[in-house]
SETOR-774135 format. One record per residue: x, y, z of N, C-alpha, C in turn; residue in three letters; chain. Coordinates in steps of 0.1 Angstrom, whole numbers, plus 2048, in hexadecimal, padded with zeros to 3 digits. Example, Ala and Ser with C-alpha at 12.3 -4.5 7.8 and 13.67 -1.06 7.14 Angstrom:
2
884, 7C7, 84E, 87B, 7D3, 84E, 884, 7DF, 84E, Ala, A
880, 7EA, 847, 889, 7F5, 847, 881, 800, 84F, Ser, A
END
This chain:
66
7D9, 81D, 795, 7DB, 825, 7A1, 7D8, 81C, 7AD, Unk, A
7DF, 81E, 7BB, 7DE, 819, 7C9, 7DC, 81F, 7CF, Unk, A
7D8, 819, 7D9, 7D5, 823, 7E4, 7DC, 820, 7F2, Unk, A
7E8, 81E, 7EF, 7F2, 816, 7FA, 7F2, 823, 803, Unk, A
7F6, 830, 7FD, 7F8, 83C, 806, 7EC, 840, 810, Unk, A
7E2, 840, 80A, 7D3, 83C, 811, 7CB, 837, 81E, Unk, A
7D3, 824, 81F, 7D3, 81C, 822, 7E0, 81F, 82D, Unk, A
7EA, 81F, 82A, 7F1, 827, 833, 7EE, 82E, 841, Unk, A
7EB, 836, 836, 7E6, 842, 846, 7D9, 842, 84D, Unk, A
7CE, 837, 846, 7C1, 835, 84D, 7CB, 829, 855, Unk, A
7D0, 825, 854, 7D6, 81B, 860, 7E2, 81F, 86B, Unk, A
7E6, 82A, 863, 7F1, 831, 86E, 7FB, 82C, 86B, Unk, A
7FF, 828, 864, 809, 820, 85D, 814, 829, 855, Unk, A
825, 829, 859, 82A, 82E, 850, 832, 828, 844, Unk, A
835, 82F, 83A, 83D, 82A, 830, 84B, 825, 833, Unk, A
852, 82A, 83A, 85B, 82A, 843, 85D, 819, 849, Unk, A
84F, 815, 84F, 84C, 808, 853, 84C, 7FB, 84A, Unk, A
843, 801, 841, 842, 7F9, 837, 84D, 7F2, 82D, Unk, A
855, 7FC, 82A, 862, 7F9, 823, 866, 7F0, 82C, Unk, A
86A, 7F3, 839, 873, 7E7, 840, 86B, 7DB, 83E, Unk, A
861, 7DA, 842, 856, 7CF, 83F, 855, 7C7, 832, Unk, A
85D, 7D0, 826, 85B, 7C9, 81B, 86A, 7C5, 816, Unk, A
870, 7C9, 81F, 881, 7CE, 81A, 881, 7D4, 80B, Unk, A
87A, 7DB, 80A, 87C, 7E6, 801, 883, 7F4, 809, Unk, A
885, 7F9, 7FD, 889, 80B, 7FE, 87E, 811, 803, Unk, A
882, 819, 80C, 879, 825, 812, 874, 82F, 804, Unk, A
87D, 831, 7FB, 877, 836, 7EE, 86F, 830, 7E6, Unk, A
873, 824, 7E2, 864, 819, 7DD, 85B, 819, 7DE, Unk, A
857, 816, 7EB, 84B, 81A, 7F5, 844, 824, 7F3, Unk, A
84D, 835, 7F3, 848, 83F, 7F2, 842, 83E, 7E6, Unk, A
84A, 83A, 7D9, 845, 83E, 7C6, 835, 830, 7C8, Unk, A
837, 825, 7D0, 82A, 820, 7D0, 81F, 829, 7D4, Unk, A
81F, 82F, 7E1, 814, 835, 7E8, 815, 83F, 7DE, Unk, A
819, 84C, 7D7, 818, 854, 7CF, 811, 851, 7C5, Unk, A
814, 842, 7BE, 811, 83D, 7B4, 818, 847, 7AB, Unk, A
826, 84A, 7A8, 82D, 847, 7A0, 835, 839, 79D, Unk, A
830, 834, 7A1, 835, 827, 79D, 82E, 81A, 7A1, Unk, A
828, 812, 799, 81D, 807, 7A3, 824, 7F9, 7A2, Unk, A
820, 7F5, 7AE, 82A, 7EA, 7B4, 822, 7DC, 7A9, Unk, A
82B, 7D3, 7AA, 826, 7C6, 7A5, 814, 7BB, 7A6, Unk, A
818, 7B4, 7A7, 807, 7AE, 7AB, 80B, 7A5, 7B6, Unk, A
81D, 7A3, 7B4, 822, 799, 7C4, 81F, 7A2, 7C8, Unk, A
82E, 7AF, 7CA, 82C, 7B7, 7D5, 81E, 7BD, 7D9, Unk, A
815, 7C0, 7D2, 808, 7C4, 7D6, 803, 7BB, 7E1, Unk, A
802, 7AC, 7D9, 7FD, 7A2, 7E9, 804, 7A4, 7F0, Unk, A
812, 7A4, 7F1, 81B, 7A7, 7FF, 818, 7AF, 80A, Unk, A
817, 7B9, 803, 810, 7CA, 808, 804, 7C8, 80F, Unk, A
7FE, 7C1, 80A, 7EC, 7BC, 810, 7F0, 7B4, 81B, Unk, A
7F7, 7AA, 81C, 7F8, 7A0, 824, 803, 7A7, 830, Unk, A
80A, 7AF, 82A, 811, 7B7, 839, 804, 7C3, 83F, Unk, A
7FD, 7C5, 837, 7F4, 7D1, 83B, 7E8, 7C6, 83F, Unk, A
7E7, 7BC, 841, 7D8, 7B2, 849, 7CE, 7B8, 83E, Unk, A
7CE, 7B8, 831, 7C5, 7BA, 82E, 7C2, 7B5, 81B, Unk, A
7BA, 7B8, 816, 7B9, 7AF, 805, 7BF, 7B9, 7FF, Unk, A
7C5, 7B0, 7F6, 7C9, 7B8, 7EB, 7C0, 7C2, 7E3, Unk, A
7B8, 7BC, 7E1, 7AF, 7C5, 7D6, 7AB, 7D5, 7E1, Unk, A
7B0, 7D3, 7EC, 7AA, 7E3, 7F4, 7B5, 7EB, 7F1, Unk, A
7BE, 7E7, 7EC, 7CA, 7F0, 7E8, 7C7, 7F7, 7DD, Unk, A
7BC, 7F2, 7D7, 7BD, 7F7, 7C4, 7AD, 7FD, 7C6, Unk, A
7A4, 7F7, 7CD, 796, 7FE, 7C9, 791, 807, 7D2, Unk, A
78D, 812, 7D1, 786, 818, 7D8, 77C, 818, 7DF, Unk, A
778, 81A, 7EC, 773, 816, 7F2, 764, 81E, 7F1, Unk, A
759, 816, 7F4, 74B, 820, 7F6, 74B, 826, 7FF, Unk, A
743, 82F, 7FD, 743, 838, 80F, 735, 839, 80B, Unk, A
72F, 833, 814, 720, 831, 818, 719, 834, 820, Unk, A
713, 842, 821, 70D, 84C, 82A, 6FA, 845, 82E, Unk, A
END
């Protein structure tokens, strides 16, 4: 599981964007963030590296520490 959809929207970021950014399909994109479908371990870094951020925050859940 990802959490590209997640990651997304805590950044304000659309899927819409991203596709262009990856020249992928606006559908691709979508079955990634749903996680009907999970992207590669390239495209994953790709994803990180268009999104400024590590790969592994794509995949781990984050603590929330009160």
């Amino acid at each position: 599981m990802n959490r590209i959809k997640e990651v997304l929207k805590d950044k304000g970021i659309s899927q819409t964007w991203l596709a262009d950014k990856m020249g992928k399909s606006y559908n691709t994109i979508n079955e990634y963030a749903r996680n009907k479908r999970q992207p590669s371990i390239e495209v994953l870094f790709k994803i990180a590296e268009i999104l400024n951020m590590e790969a592994k925050e794509l995949i781990e859940k984050r603590d929330i520490k009160k």
